[in-house]
Gaussian input, Z-matrix of N, CA and C with variables (Angstrom, degrees):
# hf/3-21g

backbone

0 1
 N
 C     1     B1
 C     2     B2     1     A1
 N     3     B3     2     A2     1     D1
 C     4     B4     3     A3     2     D2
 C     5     B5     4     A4     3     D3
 N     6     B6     5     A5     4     D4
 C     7     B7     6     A6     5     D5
 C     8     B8     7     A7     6     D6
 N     9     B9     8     A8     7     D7
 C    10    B10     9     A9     8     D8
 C    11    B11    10    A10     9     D9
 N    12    B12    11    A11    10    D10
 C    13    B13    12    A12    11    D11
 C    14    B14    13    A13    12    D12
 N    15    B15    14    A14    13    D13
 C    16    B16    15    A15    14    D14
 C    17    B17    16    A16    15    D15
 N    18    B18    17    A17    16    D16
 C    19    B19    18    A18    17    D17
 C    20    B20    19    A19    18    D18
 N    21    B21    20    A20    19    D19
 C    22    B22    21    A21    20    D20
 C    23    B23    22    A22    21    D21
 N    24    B24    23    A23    22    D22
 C    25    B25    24    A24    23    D23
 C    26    B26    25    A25    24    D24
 N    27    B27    26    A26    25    D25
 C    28    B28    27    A27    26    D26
 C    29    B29    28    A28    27    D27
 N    30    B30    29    A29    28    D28
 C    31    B31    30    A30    29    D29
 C    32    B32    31    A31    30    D30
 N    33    B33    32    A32    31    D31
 C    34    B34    33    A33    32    D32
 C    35    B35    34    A34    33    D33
 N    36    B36    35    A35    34    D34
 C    37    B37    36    A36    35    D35
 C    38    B38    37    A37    36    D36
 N    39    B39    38    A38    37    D37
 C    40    B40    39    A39    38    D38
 C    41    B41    40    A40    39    D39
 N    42    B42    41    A41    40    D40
 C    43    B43    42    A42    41    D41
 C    44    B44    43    A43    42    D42
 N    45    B45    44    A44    43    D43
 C    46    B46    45    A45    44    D44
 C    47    B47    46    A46    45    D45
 N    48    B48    47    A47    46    D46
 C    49    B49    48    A48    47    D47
 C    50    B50    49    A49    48    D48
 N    51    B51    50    A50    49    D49
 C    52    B52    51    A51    50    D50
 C    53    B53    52    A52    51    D51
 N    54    B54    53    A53    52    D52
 C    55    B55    54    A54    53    D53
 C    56    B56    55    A55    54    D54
 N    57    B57    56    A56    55    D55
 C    58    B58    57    A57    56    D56
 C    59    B59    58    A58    57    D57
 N    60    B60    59    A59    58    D58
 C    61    B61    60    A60    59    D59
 C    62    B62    61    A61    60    D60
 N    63    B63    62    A62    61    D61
 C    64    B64    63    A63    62    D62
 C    65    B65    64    A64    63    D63
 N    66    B66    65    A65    64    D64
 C    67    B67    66    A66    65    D65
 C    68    B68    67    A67    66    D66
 N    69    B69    68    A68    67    D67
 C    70    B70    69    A69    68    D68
 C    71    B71    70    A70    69    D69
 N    72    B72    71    A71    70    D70
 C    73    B73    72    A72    71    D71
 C    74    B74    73    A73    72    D72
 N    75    B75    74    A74    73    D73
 C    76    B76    75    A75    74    D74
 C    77    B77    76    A76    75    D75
 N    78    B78    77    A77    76    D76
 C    79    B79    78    A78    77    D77
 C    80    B80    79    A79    78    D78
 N    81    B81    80    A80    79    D79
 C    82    B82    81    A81    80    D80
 C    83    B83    82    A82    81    D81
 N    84    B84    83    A83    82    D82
 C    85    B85    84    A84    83    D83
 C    86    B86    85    A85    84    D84
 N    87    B87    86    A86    85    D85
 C    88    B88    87    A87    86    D86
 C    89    B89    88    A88    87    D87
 N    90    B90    89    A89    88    D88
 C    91    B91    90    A90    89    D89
 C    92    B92    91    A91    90    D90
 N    93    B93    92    A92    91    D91
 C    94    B94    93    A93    92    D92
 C    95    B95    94    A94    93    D93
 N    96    B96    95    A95    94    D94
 C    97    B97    96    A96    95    D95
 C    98    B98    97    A97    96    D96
 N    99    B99    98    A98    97    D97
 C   100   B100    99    A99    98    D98
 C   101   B101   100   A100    99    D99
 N   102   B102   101   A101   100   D100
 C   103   B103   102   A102   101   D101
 C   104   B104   103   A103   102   D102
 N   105   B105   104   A104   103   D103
 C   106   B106   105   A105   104   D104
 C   107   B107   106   A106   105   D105
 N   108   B108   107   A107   106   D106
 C   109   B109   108   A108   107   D107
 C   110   B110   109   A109   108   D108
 N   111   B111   110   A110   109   D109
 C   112   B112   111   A111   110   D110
 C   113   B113   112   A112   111   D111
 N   114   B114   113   A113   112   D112
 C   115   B115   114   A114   113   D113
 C   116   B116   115   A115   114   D114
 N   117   B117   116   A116   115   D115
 C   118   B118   117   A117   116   D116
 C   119   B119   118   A118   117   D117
 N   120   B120   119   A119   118   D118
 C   121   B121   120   A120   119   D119
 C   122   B122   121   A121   120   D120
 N   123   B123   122   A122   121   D121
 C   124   B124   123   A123   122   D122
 C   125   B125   124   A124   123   D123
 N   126   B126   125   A125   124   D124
 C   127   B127   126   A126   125   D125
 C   128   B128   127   A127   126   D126
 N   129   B129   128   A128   127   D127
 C   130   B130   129   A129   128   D128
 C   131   B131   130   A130   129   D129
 N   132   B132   131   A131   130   D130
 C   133   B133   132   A132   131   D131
 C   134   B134   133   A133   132   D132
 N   135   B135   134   A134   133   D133
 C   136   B136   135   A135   134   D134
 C   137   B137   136   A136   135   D135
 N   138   B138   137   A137   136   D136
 C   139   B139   138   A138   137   D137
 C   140   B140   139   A139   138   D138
 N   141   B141   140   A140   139   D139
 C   142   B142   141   A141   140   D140
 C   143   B143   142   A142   141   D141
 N   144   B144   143   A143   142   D142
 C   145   B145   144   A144   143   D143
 C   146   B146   145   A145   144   D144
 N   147   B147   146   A146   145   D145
 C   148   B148   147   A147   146   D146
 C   149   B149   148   A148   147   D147
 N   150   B150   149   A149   148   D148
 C   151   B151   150   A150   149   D149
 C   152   B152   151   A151   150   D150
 N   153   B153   152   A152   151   D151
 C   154   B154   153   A153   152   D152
 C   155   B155   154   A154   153   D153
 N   156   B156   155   A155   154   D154
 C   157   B157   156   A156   155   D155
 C   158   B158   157   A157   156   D156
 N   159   B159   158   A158   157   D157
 C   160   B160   159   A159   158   D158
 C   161   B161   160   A160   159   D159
 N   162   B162   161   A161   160   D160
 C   163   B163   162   A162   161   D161
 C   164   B164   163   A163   162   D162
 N   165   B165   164   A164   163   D163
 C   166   B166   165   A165   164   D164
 C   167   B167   166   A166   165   D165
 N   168   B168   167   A167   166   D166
 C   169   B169   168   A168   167   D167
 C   170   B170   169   A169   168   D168
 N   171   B171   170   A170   169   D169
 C   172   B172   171   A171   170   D170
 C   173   B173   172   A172   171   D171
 N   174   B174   173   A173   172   D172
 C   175   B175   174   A174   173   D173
 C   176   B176   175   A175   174   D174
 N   177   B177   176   A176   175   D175
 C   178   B178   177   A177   176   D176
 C   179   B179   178   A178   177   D177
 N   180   B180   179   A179   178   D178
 C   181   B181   180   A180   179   D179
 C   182   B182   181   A181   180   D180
 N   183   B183   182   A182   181   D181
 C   184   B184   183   A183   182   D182
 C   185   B185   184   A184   183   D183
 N   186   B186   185   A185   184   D184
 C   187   B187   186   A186   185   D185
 C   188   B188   187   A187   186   D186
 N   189   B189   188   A188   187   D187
 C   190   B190   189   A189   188   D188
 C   191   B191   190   A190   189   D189
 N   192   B192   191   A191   190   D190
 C   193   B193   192   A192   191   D191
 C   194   B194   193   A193   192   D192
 N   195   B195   194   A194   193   D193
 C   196   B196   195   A195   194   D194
 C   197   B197   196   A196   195   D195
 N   198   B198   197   A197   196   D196
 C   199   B199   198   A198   197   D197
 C   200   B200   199   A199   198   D198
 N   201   B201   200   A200   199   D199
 C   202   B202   201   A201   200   D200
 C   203   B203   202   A202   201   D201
 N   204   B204   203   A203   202   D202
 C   205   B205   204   A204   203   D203
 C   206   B206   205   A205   204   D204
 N   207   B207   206   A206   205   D205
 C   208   B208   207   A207   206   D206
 C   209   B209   208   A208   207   D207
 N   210   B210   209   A209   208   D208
 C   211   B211   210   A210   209   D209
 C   212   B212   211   A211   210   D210
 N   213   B213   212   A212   211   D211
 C   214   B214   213   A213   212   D212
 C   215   B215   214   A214   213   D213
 N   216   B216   215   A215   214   D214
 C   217   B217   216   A216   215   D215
 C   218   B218   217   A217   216   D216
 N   219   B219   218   A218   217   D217
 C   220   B220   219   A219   218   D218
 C   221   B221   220   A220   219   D219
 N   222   B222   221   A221   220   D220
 C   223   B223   222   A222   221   D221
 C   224   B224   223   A223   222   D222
 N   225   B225   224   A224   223   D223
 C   226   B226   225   A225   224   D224
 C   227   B227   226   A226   225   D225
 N   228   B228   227   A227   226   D226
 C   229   B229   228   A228   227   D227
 C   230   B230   229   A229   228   D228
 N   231   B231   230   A230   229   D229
 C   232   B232   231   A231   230   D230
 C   233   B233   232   A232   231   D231
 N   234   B234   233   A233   232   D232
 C   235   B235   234   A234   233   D233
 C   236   B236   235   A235   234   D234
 N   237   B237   236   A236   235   D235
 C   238   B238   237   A237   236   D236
 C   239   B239   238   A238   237   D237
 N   240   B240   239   A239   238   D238
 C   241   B241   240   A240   239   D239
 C   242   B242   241   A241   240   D240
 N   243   B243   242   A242   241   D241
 C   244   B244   243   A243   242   D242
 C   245   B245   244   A244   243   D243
 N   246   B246   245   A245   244   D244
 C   247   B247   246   A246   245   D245
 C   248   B248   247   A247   246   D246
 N   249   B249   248   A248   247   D247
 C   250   B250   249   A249   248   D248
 C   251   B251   250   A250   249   D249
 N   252   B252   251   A251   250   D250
 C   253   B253   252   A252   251   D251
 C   254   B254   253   A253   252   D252
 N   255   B255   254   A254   253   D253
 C   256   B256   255   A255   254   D254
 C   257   B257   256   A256   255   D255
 N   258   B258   257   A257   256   D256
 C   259   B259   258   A258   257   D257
 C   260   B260   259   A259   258   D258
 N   261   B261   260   A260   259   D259
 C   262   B262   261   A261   260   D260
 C   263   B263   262   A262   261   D261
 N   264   B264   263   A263   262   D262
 C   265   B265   264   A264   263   D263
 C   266   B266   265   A265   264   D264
 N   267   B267   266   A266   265   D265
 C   268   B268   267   A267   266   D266
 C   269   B269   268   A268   267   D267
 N   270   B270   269   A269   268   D268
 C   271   B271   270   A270   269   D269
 C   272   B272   271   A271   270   D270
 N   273   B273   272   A272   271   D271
 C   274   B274   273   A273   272   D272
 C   275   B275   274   A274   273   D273
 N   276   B276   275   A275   274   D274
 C   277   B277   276   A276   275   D275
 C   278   B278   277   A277   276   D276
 N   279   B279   278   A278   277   D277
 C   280   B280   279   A279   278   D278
 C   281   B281   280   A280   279   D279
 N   282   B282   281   A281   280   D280
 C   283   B283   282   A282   281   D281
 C   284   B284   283   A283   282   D282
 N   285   B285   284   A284   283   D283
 C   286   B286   285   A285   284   D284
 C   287   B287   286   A286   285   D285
 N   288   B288   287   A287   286   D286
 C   289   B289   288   A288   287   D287
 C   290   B290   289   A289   288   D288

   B1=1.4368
   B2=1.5242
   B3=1.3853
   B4=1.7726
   B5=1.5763
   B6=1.0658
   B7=1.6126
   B8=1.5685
   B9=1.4666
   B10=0.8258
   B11=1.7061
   B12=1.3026
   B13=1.9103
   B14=1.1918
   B15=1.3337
   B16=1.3384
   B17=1.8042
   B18=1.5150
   B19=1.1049
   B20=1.8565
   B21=1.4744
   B22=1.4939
   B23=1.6320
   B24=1.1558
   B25=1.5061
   B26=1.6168
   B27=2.0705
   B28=1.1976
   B29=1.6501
   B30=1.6893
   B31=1.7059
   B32=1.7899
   B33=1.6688
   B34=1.4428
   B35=1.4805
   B36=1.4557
   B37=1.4482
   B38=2.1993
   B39=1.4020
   B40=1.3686
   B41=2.2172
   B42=1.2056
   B43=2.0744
   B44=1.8237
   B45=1.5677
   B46=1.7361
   B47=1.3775
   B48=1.1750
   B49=1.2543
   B50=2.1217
   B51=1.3027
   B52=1.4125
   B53=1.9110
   B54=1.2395
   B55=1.2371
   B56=1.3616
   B57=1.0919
   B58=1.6172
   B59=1.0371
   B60=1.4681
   B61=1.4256
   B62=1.9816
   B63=0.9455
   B64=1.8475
   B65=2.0024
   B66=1.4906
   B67=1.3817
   B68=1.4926
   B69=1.0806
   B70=1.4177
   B71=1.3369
   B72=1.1580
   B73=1.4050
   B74=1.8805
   B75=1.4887
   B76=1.6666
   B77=1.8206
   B78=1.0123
   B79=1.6216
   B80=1.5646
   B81=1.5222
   B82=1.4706
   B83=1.8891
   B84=1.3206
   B85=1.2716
   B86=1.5517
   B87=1.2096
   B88=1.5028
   B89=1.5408
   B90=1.7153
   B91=1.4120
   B92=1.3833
   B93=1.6737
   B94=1.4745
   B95=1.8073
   B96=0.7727
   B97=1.4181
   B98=1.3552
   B99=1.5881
   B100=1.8695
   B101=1.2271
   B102=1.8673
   B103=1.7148
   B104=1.6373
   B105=1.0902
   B106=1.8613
   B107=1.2045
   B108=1.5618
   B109=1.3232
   B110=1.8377
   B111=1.6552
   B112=1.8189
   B113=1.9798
   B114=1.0321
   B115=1.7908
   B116=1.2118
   B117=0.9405
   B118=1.4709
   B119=1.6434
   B120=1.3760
   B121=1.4673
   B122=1.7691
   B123=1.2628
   B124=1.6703
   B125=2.0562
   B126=1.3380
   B127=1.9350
   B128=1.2048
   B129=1.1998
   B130=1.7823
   B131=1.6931
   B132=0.9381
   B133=2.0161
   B134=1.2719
   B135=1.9549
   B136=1.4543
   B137=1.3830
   B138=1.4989
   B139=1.4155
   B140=1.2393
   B141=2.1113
   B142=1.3665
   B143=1.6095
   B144=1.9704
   B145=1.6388
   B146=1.2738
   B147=1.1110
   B148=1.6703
   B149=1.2676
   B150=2.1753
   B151=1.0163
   B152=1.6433
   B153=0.8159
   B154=1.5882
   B155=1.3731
   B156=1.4603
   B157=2.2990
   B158=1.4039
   B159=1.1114
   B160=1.4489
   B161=2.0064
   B162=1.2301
   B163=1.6996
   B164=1.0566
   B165=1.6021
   B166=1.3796
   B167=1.8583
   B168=0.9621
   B169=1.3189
   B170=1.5017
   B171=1.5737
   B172=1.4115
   B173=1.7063
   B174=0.9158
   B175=1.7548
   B176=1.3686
   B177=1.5922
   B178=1.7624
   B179=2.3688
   B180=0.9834
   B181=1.7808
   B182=1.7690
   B183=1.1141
   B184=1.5430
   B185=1.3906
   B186=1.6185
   B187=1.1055
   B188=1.7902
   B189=1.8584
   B190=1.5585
   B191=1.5100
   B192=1.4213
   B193=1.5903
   B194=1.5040
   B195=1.4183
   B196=1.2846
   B197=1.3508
   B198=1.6322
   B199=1.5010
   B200=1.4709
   B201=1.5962
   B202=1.3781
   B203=1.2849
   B204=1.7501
   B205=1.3301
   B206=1.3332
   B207=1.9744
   B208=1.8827
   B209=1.3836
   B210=1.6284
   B211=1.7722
   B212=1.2771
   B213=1.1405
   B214=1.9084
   B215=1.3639
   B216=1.3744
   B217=1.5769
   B218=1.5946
   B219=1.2126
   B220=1.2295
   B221=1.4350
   B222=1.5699
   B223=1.3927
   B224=1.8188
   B225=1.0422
   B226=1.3988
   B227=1.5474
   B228=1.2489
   B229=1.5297
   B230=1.8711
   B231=1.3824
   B232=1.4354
   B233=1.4779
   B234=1.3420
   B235=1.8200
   B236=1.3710
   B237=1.4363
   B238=1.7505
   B239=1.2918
   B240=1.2873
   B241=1.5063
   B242=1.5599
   B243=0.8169
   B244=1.5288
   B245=2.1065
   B246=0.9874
   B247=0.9561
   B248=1.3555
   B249=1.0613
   B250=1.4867
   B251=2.0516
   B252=1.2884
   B253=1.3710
   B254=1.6968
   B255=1.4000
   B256=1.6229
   B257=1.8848
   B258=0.9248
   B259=1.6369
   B260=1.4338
   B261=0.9261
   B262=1.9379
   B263=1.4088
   B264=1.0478
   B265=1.1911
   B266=1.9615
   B267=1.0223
   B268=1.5401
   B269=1.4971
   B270=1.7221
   B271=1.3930
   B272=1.2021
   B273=1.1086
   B274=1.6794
   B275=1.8592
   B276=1.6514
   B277=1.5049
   B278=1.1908
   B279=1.5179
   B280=1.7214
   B281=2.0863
   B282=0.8539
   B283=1.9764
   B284=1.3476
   B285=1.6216
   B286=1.4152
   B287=1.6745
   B288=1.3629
   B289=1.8221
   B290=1.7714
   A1=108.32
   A2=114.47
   A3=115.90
   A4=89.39
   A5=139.41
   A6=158.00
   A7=102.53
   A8=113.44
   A9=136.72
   A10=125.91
   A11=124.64
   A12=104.97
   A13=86.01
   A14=151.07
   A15=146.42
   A16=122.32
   A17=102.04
   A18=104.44
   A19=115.10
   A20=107.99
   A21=113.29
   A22=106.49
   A23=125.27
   A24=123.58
   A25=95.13
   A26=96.88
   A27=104.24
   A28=112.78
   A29=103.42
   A30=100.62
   A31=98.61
   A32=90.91
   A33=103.02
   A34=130.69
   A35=98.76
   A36=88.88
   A37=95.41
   A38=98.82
   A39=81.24
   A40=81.70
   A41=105.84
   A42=117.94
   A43=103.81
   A44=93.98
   A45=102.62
   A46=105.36
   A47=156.70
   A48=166.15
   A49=88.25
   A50=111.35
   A51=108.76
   A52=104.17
   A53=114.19
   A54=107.72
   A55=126.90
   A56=129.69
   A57=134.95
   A58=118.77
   A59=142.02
   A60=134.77
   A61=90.01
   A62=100.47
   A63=95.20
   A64=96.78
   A65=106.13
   A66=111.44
   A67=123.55
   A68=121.49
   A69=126.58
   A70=127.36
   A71=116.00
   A72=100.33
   A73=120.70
   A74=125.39
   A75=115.42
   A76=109.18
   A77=122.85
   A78=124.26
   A79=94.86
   A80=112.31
   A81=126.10
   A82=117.90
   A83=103.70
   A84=97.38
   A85=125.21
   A86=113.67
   A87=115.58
   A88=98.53
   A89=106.95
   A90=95.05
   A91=100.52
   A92=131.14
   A93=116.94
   A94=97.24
   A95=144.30
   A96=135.55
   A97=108.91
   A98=93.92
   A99=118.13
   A100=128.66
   A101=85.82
   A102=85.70
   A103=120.51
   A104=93.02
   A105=104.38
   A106=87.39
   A107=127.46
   A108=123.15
   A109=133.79
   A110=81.13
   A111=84.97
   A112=105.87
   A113=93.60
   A114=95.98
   A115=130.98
   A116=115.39
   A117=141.52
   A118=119.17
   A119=112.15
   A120=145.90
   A121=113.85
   A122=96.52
   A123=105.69
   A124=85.46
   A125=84.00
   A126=98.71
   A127=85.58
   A128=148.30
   A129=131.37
   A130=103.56
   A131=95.10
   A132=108.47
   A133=120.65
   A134=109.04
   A135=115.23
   A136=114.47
   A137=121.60
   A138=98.39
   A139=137.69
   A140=120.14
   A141=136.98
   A142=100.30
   A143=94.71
   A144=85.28
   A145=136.15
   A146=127.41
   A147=167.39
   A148=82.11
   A149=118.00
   A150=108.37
   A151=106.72
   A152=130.36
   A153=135.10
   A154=130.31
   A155=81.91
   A156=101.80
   A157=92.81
   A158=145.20
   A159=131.76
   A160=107.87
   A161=91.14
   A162=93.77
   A163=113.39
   A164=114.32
   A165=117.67
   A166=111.54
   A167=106.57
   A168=122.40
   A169=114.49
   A170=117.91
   A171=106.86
   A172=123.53
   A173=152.10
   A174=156.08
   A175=109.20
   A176=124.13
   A177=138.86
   A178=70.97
   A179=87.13
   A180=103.98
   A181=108.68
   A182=109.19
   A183=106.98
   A184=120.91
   A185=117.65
   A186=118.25
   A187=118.03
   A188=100.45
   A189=97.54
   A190=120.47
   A191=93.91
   A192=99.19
   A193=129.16
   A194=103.31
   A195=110.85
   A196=121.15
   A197=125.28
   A198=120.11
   A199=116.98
   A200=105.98
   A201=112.23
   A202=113.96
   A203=124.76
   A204=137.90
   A205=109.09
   A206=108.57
   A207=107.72
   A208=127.83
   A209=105.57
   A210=87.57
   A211=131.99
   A212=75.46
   A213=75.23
   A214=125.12
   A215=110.22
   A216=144.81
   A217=94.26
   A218=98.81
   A219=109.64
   A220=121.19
   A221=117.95
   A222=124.59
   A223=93.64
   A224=124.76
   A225=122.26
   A226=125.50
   A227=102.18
   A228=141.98
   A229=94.49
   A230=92.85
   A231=95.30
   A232=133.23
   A233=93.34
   A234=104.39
   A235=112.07
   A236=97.96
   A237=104.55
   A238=113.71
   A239=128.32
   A240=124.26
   A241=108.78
   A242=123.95
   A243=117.85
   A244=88.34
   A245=132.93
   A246=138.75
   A247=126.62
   A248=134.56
   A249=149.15
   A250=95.38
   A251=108.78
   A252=95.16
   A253=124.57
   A254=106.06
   A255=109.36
   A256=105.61
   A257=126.99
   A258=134.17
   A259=116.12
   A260=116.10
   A261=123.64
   A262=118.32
   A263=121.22
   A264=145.46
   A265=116.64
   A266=161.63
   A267=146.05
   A268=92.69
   A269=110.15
   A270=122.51
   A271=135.33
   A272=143.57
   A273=135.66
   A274=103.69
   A275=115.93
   A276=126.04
   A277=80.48
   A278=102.04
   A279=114.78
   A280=88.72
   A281=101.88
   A282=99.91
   A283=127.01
   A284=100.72
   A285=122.21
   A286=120.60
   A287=118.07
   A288=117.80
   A289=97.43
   D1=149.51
   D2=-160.48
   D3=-101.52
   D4=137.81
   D5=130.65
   D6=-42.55
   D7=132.69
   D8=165.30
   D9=-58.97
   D10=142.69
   D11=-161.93
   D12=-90.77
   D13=18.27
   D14=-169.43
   D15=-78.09
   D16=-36.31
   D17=-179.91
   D18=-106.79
   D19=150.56
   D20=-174.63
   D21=-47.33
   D22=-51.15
   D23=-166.60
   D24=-142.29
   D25=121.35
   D26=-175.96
   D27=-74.10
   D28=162.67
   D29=-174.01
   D30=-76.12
   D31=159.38
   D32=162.54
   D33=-84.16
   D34=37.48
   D35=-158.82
   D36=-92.46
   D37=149.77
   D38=-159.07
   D39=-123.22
   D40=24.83
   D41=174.39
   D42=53.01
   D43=43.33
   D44=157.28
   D45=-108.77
   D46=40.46
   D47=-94.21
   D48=-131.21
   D49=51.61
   D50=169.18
   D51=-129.05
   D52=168.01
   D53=177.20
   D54=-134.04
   D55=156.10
   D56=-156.72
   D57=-87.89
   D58=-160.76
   D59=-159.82
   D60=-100.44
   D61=13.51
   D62=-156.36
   D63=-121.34
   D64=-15.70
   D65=-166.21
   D66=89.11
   D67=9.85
   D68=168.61
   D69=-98.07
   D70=152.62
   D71=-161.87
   D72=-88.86
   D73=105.78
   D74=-153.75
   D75=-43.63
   D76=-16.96
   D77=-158.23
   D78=-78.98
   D79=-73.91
   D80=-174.20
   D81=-102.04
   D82=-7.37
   D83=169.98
   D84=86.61
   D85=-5.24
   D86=-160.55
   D87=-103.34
   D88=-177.42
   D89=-166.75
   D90=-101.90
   D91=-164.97
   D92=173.37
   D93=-75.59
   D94=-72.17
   D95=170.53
   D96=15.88
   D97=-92.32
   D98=166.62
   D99=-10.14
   D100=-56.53
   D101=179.34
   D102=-81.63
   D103=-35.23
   D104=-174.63
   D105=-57.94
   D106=-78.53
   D107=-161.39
   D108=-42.84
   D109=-9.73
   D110=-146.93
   D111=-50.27
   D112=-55.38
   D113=172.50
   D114=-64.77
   D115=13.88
   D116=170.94
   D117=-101.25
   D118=-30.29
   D119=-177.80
   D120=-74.01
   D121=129.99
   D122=-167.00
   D123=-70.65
   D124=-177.26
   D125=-179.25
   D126=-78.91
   D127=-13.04
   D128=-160.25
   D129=-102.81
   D130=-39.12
   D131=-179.79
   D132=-80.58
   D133=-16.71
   D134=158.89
   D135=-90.71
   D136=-39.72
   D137=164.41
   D138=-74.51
   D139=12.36
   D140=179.02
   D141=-79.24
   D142=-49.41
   D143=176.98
   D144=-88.60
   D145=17.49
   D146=-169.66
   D147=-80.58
   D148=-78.25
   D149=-153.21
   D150=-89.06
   D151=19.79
   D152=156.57
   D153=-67.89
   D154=-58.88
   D155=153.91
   D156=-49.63
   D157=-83.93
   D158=-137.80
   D159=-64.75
   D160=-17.93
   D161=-173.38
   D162=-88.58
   D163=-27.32
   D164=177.74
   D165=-102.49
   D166=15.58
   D167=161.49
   D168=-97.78
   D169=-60.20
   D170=161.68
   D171=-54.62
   D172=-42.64
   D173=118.25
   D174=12.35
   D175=-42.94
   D176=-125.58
   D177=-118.09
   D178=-61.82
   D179=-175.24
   D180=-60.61
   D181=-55.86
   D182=179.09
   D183=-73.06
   D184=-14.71
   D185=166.29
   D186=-68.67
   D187=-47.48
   D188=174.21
   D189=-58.78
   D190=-26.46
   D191=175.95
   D192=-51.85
   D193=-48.14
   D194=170.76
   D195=-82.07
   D196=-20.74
   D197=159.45
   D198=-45.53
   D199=-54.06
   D200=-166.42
   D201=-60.68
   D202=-36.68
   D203=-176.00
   D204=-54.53
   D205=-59.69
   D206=170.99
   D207=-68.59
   D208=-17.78
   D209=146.85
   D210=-48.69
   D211=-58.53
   D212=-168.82
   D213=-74.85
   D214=-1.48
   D215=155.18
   D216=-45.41
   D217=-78.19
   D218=-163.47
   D219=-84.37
   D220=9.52
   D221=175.32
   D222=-98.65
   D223=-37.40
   D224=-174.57
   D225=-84.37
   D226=-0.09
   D227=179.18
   D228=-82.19
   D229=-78.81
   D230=169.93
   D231=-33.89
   D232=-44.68
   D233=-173.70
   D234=-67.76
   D235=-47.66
   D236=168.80
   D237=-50.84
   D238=-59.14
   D239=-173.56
   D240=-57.11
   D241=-14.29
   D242=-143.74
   D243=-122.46
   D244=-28.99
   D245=147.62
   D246=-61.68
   D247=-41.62
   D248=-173.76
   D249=-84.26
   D250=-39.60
   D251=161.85
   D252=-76.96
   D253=-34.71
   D254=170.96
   D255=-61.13
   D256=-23.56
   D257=175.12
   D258=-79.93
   D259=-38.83
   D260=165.77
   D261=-114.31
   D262=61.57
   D263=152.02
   D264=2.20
   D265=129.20
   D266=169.37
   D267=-74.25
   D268=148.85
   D269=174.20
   D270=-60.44
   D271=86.93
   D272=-175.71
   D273=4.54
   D274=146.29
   D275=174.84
   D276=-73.78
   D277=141.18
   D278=143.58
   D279=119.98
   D280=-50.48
   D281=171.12
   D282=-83.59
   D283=55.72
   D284=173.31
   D285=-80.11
   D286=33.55
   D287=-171.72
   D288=-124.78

């Protein structure tokens, strides 16, 4: 959707208009405040919450970052165990000495 040239600094709204476990909204990031307010908001208080989105977007990113990393932490974790048992085998019943 195109933004209007009307205002000094266009919104971030990018029409994901749902919200996260934290109250922000996942699309553009801002809070309900943020958004209600935004046109209401001098050019200085939209580019404050501009740079808020970007911080809580990097936060939003470094968190998946590190999910994805202990997956696979923990997927290669797996492989090892599970290999290291396919490599030592338990002894046939009956060759208990």
């Amino acid at each position: 959707m195109e933004q209007l040239e009307i205002f000094p600094l266009q919104s971030p709204c990018v029409g994901v208009c749902e919200l996260n476990n934290k109250g922000y909204c996942k699309g553009c990031l801002r809070s309900r405040e943020e958004r209600f307010n935004w046109l209401a908001m001098t050019p200085a208080q939209q580019q404050e919450v501009m740079r808020l989105c970007r911080n809580r977007k990097a936060r939003v990113e470094a968190a998946r970052r590190k999910a994805r990393v202990e997956a696979a932490r923990r997927k290669a974790q797996a492989a090892e165990a599970q290999a290291a048992e396919a490599a030592d085998p338990p002894p046939p019943p009956g060759w208990d000495f």
